[in-house]
C-alpha positions in Angstrom: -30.0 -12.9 115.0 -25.9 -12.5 115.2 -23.1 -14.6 115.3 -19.5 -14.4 115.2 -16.8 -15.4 112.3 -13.2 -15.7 113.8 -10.3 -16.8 112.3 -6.6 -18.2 113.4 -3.9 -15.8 112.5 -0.4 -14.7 113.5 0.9 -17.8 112.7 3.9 -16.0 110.4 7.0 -16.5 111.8 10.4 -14.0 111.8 10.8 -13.7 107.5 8.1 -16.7 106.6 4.8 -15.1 106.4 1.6 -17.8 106.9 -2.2 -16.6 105.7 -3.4 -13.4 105.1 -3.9 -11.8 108.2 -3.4 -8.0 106.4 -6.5 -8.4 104.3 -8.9 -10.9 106.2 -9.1 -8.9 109.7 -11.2 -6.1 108.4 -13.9 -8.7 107.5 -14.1 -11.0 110.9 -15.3 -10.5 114.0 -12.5 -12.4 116.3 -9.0 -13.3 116.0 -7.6 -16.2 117.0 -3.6 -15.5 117.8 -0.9 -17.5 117.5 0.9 -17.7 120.9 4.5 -19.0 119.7 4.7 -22.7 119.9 2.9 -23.8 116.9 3.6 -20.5 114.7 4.1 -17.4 115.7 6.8 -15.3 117.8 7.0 -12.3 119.9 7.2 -9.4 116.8 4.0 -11.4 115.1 1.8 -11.5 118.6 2.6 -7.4 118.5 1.8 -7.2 115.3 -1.3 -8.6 114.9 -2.9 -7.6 118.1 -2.3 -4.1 116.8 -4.1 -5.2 113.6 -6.6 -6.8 115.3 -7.7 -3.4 117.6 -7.4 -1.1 114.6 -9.9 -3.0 113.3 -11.9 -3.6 116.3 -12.0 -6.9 115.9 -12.0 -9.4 119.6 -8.5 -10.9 120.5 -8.2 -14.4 121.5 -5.6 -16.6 122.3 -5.0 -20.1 120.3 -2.5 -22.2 122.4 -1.0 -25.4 120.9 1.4 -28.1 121.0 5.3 -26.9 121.3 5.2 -28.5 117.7 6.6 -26.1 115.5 7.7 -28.8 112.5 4.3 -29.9 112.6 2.3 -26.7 112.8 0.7 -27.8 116.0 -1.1 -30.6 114.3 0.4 -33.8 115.5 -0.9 -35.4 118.9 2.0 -35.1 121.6 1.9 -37.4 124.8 1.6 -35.3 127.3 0.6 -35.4 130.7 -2.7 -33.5 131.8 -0.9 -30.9 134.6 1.9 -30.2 131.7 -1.1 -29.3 129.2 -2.1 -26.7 131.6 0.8 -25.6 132.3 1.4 -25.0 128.4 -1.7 -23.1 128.0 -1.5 -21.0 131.1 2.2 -20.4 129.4 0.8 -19.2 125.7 -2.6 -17.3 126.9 -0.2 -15.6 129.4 2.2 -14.2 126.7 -0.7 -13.3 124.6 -2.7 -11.7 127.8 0.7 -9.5 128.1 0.6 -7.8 124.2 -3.1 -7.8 125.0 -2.2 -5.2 128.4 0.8 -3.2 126.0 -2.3 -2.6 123.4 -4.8 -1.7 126.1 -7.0 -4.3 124.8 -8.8 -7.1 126.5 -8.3 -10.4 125.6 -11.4 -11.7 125.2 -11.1 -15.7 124.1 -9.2 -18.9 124.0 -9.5 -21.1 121.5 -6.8 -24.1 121.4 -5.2 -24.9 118.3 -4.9 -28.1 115.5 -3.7 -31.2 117.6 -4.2 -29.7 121.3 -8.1 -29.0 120.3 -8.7 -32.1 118.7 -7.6 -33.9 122.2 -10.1 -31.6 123.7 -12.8 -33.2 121.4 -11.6 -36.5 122.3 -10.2 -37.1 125.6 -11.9 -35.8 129.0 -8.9 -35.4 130.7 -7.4 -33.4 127.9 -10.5 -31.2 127.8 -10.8 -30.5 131.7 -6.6 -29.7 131.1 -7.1 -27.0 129.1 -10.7 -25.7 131.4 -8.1 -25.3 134.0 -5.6 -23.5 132.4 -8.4 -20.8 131.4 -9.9 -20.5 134.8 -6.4 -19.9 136.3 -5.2 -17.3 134.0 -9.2 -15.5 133.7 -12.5 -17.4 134.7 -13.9 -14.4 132.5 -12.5 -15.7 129.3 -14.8 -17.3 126.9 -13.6 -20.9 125.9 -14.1 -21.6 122.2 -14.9 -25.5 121.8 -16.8 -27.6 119.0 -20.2 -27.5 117.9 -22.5 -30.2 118.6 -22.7 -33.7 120.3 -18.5 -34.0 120.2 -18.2 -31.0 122.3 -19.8 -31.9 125.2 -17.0 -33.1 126.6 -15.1 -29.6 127.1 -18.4 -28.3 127.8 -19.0 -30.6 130.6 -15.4 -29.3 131.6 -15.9 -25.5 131.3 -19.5 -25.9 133.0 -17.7 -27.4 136.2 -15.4 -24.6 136.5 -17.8 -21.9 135.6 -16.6 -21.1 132.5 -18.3 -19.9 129.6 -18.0 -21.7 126.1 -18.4 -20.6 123.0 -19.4 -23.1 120.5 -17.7 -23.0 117.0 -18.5 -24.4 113.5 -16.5 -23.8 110.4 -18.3 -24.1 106.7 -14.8 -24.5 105.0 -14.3 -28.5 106.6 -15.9 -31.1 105.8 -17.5 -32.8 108.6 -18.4 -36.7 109.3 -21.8 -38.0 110.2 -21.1 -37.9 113.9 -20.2 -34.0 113.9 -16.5 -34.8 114.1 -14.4 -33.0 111.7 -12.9 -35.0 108.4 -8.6 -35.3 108.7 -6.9 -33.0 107.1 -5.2 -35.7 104.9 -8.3 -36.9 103.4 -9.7 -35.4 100.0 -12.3 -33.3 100.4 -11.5 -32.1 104.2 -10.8 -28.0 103.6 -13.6 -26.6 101.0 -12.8 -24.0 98.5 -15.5 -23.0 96.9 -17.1 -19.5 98.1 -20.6 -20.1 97.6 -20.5 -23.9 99.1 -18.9 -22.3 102.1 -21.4 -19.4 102.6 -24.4 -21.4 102.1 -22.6 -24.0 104.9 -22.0 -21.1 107.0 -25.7 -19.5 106.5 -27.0 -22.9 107.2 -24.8 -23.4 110.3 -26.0 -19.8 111.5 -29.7 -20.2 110.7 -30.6 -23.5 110.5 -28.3 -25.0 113.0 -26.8 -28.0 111.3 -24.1 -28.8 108.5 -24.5 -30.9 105.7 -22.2 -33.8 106.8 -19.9 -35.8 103.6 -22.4 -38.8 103.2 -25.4 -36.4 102.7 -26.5 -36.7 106.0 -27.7 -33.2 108.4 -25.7 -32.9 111.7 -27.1 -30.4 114.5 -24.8 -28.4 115.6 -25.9 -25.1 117.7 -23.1 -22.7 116.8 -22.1 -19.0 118.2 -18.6 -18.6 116.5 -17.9 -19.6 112.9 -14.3 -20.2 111.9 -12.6 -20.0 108.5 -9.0 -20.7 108.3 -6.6 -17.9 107.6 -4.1 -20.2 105.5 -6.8 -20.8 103.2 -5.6 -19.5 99.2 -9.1 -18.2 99.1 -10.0 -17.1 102.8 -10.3 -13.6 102.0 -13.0 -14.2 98.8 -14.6 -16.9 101.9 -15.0 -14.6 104.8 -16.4 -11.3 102.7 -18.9 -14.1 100.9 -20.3 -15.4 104.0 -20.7 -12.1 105.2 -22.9 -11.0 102.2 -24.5 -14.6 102.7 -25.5 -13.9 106.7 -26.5 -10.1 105.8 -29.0 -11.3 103.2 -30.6 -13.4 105.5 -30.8 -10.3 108.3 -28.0 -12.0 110.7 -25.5 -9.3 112.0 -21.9 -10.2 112.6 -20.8 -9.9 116.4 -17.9 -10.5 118.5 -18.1 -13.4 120.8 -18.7 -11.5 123.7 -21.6 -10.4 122.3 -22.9 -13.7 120.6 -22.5 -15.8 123.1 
């Protein structure tokens, strides 16, 4: 049994740095890079692609929102064909450092507001399916676990992409598989053995404990933690203890999916 643990990084930007890219990418699998329009900029992308190949971890693009005051987290009104547009833009740039480092990029994975559109909106979802075919039908699509997903895997199936299906142990999640709002208390989880036994479960068992009590399925082949998290570095070596004990091997996505 394998699965992958990713996380979003290179979301520093010029002086201002954002997570802990430095000390988490020698314990994931998959990076998730910041392409420049929520966080991010041209020296960052260099950076941490570098990173990421000394450590022969899987890059991957995370597109989002030109929203820099709001991280990428706020829904914008955009029009389908100018969503596509934006992400053939941002996985481009990334494709590029990806070329300079002789490394292949491997994953797409929107970010914040831009992937919880993809969750909700058809359109939004078969937006983004395009923009991936048209840059590299080869590239894996990361989209969310379970029932909510379907959607952008409806999408990706038309267009013969492969998906990869994501979970993350550190959010709380709501009895229809939909993750909780950021705003609300209780939506990021801190502790490291609440997430590692979420993350075992989500790897093994297939479902997630949702915050009424209730067990959502979810069939996951990714799991995320977020970089910006205080504690992400103390989270990702825990749930890799947590998956080793239980015989599952950590593996880039394309080998998981």
């Amino acid at each position: 049994m394998s699965i992958d643990l990713n996380c979003d990084m290179g979301e520093s930007f010029g002086s201002y740095r954002l997570g802990y890219d430095q000390e988490v990418m020698p314990h994931i699998t998959s990076a998730n890079i910041a392409c420049g329009w929520h966080a991010g900029d041209p020296m960052v992308m260099d950076r941490t692609v570098a990173l990421a190949v000394r450590h022969g971890v899987a890059v991957g693009a995370h597109p989002g929102y030109p929203d820099r005051m709001g991280f990428g987290r706020r829904r914008l009104d955009c029009h389908p064909e100018e969503i596509t547009n934006y992400v053939v833009y941002q996985v481009g740039a990334l494709q590029a450092f990806c070329q300079a480092h002789a490394v292949a990029l491997s994953h797409v994975k929107p970010h914040g507001g831009l992937y919880n559109r993809v969750v909700a909106d058809p359109a939004v979802a078969r937006a983004v399916a395009r923009a991936v075919a048209a840059v590299d039908p080869g590239l894996r699509w990361v989209v969310l676990a379970g029932r909510r997903g379907e959607a952008a895997v409806e999408a990706a199936r038309e267009l013969g992409l492969r998906v990869c299906r994501e979970a993350f142990p550190d959010r709380a999640y709501t009895p229809e598989g939909a993750l909780v709002p950021r705003h609300l208390p209780g939506a990021v989880i801190h502790d490291p053995d609440q997430v590692a036994q979420r993350a075992l479960m989500m790897a093994v068992e297939g479902q997630v404990i949702a915050d009424d009590g209730s067990r959502v399925p979810l069939a996951a082949d990714t799991l995320c933690v977020h970089g910006d998290n205080p504690g992400a570095v103390e989270l990702v070596q825990r749930i890799g203890q947590a998956l080793a004990g239980r015989g599952v091997e950590l593996r880039p996505m394309a080998a998981a999916a």
